[in-house]
Kinemage of the C-alpha trace (Angstrom):
@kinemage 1
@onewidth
@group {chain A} dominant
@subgroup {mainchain}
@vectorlist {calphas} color= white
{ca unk a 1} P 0.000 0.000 0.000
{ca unk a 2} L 2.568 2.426 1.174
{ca unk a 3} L 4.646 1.505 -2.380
{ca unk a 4} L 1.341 2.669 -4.256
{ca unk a 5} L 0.738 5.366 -2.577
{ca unk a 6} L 4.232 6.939 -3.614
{ca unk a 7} L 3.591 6.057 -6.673
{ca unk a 8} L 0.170 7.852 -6.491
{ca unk a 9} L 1.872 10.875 -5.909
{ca unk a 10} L 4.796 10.994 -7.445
{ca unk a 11} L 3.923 13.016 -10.402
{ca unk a 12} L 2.639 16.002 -8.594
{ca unk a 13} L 5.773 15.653 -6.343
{ca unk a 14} L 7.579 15.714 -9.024
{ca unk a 15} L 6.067 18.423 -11.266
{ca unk a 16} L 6.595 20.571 -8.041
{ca unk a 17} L 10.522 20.067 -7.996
{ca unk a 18} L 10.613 20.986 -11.830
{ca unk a 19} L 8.509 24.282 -11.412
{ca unk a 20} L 10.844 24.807 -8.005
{ca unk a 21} L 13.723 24.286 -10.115
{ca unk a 22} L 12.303 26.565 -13.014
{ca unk a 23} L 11.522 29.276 -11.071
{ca unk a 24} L 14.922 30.039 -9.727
{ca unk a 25} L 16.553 29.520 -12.844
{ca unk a 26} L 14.338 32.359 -14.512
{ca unk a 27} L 15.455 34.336 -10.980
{ca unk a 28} L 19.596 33.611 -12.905
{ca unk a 29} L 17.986 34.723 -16.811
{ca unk a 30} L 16.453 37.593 -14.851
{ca unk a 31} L 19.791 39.137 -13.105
{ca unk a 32} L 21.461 38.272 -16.022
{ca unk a 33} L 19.180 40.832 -18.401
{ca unk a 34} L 20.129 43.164 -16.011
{ca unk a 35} L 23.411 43.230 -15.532
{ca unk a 36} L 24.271 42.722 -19.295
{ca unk a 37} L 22.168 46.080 -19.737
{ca unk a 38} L 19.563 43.862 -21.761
{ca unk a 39} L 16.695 45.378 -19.834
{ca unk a 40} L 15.287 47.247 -22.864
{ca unk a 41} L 17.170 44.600 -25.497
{ca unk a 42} L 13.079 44.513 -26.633
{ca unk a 43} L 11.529 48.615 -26.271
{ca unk a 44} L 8.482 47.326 -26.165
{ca unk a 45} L 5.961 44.557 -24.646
{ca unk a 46} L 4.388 41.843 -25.098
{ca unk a 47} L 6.007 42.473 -28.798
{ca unk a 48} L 9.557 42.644 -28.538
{ca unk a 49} L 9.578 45.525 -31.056
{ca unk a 50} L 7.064 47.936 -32.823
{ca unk a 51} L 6.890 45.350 -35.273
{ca unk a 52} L 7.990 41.950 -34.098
{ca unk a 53} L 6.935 39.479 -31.774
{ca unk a 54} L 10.526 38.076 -31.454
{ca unk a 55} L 13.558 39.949 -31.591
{ca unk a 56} L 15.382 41.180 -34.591
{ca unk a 57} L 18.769 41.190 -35.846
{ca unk a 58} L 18.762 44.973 -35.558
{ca unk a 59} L 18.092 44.145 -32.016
{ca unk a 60} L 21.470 43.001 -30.990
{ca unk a 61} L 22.751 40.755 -27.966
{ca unk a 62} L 20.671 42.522 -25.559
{ca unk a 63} L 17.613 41.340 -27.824
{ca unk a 64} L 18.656 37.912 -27.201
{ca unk a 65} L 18.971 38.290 -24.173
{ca unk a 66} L 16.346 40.113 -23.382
{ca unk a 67} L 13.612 37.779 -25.741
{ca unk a 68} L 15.287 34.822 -24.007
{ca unk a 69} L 14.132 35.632 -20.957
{ca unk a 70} L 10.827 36.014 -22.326
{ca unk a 71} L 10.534 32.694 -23.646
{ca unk a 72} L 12.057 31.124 -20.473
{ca unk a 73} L 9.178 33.085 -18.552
{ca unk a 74} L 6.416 30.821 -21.013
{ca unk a 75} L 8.241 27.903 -20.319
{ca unk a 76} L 8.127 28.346 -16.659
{ca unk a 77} L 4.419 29.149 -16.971
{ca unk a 78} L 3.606 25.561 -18.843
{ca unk a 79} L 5.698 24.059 -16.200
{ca unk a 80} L 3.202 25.427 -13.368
{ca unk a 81} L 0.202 24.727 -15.331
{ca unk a 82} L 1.508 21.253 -15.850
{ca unk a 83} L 1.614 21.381 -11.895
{ca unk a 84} L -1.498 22.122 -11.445
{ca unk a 85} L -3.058 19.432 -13.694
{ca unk a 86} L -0.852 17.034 -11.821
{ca unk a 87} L -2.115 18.457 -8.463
{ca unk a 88} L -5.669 18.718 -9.428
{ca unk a 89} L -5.532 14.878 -10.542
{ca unk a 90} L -3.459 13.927 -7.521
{ca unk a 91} L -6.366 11.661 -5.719
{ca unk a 92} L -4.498 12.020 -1.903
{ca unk a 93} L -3.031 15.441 -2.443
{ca unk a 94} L -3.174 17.598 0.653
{ca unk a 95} L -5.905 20.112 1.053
{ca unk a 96} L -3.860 23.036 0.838
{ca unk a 97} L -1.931 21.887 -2.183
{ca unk a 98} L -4.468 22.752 -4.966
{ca unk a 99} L -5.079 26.367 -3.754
{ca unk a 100} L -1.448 26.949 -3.375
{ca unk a 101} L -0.877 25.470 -6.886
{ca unk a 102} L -3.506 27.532 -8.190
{ca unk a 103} L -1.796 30.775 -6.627
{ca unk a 104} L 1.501 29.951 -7.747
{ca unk a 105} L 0.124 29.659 -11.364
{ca unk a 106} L -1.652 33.237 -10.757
{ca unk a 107} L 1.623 35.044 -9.413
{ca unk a 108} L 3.602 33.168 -12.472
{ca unk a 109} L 1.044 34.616 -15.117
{ca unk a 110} L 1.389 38.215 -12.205
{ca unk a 111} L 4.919 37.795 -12.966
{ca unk a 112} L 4.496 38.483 -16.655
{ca unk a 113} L 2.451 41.310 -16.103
{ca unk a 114} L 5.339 42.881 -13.699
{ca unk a 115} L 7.818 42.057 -16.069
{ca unk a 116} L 6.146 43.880 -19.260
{ca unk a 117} L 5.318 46.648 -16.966
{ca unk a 118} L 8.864 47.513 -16.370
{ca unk a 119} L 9.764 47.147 -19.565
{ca unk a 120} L 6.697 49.742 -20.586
{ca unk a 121} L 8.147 52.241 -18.310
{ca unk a 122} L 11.863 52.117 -18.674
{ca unk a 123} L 12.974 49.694 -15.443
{ca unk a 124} L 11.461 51.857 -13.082
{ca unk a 125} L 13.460 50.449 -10.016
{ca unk a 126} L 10.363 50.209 -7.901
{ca unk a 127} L 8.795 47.539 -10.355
{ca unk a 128} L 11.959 45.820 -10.825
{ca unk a 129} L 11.953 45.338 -7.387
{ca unk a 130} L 8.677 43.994 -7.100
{ca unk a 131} L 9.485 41.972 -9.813
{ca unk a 132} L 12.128 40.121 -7.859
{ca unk a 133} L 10.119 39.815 -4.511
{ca unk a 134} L 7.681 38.166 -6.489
{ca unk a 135} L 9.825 35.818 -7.426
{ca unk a 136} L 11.067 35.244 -4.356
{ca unk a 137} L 7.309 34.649 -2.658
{ca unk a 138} L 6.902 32.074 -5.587
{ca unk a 139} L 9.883 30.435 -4.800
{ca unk a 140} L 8.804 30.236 -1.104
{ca unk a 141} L 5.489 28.668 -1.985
{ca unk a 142} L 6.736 26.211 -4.104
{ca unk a 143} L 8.894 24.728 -1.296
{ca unk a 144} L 6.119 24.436 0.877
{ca unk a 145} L 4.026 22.988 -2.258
{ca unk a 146} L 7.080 20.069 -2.966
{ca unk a 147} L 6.865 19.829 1.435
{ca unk a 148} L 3.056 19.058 1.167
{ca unk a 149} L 3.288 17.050 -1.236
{ca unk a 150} L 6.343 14.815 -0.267
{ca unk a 151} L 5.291 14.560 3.312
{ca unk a 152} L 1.279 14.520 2.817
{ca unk a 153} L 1.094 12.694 6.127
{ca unk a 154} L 3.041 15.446 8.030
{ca unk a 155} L 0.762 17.969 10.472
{ca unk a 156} L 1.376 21.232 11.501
{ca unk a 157} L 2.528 20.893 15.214
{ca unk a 158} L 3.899 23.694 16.852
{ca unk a 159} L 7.566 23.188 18.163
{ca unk a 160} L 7.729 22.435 22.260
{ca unk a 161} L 10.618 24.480 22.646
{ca unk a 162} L 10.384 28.183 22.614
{ca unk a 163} L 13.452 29.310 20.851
{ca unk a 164} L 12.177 26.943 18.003
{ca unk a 165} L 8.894 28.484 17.876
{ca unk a 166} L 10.138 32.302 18.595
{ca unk a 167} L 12.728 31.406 15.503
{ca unk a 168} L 10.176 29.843 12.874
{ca unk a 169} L 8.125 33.041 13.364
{ca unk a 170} L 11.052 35.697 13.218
{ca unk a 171} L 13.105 33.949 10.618
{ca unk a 172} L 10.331 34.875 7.659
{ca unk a 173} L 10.509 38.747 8.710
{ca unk a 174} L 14.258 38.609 9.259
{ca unk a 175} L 14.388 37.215 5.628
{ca unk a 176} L 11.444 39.814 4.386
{ca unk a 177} L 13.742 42.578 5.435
{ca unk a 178} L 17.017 41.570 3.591
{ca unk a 179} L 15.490 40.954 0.237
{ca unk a 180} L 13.269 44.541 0.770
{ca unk a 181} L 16.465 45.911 1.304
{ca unk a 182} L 18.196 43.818 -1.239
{ca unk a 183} L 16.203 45.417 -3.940
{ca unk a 184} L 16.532 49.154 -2.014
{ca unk a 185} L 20.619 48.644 -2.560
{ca unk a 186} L 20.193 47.300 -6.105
{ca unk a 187} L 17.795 50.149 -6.832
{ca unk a 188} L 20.599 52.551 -6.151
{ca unk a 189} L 23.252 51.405 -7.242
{ca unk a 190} L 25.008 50.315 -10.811
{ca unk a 191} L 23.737 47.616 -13.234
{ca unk a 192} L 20.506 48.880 -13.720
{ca unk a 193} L 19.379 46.966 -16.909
{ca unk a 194} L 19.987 50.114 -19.194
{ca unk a 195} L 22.384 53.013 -18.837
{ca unk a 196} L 19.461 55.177 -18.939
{ca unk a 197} L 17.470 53.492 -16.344
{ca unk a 198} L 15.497 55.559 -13.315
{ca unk a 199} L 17.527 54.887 -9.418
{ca unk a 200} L 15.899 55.418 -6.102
{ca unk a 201} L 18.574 57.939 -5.097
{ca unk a 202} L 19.289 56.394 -2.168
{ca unk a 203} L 23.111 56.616 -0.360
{ca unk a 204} L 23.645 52.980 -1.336
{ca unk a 205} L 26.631 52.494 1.071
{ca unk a 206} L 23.756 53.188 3.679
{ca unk a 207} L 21.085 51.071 2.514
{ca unk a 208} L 23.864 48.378 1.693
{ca unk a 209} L 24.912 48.183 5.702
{ca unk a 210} L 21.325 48.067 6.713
{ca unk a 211} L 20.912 45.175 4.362
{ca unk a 212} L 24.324 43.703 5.873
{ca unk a 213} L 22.222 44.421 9.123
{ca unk a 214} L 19.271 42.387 8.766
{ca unk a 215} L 21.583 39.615 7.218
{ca unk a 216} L 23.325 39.304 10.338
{ca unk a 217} L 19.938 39.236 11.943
{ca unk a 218} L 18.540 36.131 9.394
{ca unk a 219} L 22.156 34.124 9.780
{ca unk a 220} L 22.276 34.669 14.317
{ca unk a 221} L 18.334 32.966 14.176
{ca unk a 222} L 19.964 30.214 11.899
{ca unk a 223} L 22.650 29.592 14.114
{ca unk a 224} L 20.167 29.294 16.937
{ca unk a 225} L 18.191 26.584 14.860
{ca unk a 226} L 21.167 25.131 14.061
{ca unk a 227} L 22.661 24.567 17.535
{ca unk a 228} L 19.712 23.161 18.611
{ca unk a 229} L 17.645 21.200 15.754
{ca unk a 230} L 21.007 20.160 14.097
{ca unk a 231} L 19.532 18.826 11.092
{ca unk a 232} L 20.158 19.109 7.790
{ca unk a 233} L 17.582 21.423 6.812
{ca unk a 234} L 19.128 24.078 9.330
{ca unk a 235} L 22.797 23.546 8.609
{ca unk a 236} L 21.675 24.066 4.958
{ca unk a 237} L 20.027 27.101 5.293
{ca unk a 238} L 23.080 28.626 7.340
{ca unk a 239} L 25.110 27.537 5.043
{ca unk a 240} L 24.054 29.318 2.197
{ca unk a 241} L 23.001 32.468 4.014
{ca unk a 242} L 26.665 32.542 5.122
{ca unk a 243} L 27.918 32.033 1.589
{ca unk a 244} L 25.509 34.579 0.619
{ca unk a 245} L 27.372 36.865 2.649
{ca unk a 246} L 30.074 36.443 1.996
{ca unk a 247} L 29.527 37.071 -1.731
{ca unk a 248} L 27.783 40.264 -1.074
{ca unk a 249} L 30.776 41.377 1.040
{ca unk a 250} L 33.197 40.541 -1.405
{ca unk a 251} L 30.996 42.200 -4.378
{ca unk a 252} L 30.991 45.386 -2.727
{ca unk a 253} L 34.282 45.102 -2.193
{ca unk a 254} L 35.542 44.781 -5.761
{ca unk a 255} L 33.282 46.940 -7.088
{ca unk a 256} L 30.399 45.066 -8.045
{ca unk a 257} L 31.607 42.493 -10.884
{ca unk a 258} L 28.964 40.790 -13.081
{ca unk a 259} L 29.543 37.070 -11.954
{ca unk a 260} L 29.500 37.585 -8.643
{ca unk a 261} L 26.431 39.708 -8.761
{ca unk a 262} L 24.723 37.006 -10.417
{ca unk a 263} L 25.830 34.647 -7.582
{ca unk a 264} L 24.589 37.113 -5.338
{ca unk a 265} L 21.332 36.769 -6.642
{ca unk a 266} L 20.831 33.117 -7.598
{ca unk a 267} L 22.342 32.704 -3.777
{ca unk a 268} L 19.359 34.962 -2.650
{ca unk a 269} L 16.893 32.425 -4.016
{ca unk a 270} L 18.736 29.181 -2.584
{ca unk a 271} L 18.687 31.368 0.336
{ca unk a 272} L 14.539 32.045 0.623
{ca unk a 273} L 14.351 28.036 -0.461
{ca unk a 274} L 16.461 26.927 2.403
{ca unk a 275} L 15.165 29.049 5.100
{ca unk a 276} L 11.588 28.192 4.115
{ca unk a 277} L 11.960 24.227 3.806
{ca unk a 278} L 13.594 25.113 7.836
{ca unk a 279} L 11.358 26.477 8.647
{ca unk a 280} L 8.433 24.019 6.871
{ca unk a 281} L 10.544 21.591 8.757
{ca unk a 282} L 10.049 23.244 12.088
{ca unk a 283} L 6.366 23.546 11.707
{ca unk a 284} L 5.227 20.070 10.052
{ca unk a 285} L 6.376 16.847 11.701
């Protein structure tokens, strides 16, 4: 029985993983149209020019680039809609797993919205960022989503010990505030997308050590999980929020070279995975 049940399930399970997976690769495509100044490689959207769905020769690399995103952003929306036709037919799924699929479809197809938007007014740094925190929530949910479904017999239970349960509850706003402020220092500072781009005008030495604040905050509650769970979900997560550090430290430090940027970011979405499946862990047993 136990064999079939797997079995059952193992499609949705899977499909989860792939759109988990898909998701924070578009989060890499993404950073990278930025910071090769391919924000605007198509002027226009949802055509990539006046006259062309796809791009054009006249269009350049940052076309390329630019389009390739675009198409990577329809393949990660067939991806979640394959998801949720595996959920929907999934005969034991959890009861929260076909809303949540349902809403991570939505924010996908919300995501293409936010993307075109900023595209239709020049990377306007306050939809960029929203751009990015949305992909950060969908990331979030779909960890929970590949939880639910890999564990369907797991309950919520709240931890017995206090530092656990004071932890799983500050951990999510710790992490809130570093990508808010992520976005604040990348607002302000270099690699906009295009040369001509829009900035917050913020001192982004100043937003950057408040960001460097609230990391410190995220990686301490880590620790404290760590030192007392001391499983592998916990060491994981402090693990990459320390590498994640690190890399932002060094980036600022060398003035702010392409790769590691993009390591900075791709880092920031291993980062939301790992503290969410912690703190999934701490919640479901």
């Amino acid at each position: 029985m136990n064999a079939v049940r797997l079995t059952v399930r193992q499609p949705a399970h899977a499909a989860a993983v792939a759109a988990l997976v898909a998701n924070v690769l578009i989060v890499l495509t993404g950073a990278l149209v930025r910071l090769t100044g391919s924000g605007l490689g198509c002027p226009t959207w949802p055509t990539c020019t006046d006259d062309s769905f796809v791009t054009t020769p006249e269009m350049g690399v940052h076309g390329v680039v630019e389009f390739g995103n675009r198409v990577l952003g329809v393949v990660v929306g067939l991806i979640t809609l394959a998801l949720l036709v595996a959920v929907a037919r999934h005969r034991r799924r959890p009861p929260k797993a076909l809303p949540l699929a349902v809403g991570v479809l939505v924010g996908v197809g919300l995501q293409g919205l936010i993307g075109g938007l900023s595209v239709r007014h020049t990377l306007a740094p306050g939809i960029v960022a929203v751009h990015f925190l949305v992909s950060m929530a969908l990331v979030a949910a779909l960890v929970v989503l590949v939880d639910l479904l890999g564990r369907p017999d797991a309950v919520r239970r709240a931890p017995a010990d206090a530092r656990l349960r004071i932890g799983a509850a500050a951990m999510p706003v710790a992490l809130a505030a570093v990508l808010v402020l992520g976005t604040l220092v990348t607002g302000s500072g270099p690699h906009a997308g295009d040369e001509d781009a829009l900035r917050f005008g913020l001192d982004p030495a100043a937003v950057a050590s408040l960001h460097a604040s609230a990391v410190v905050v995220l990686v301490g509650l880590q620790l404290g999980a760590a030192i007392v769970l001391r499983t592998p979900a916990a060491f994981a997560a402090l693990a990459l929020s320390l590498a994640q550090g690190v890399i932002g430290a060094v980036q600022e430090a060398s003035a702010l070279p392409v790769p590691l940027v993009a390591a900075h970011v791709v880092t920031a979405a291993l980062v939301v995975a790992a503290t969410t499946h912690l703190v999934v862990r701490t919640l479901r047993v």
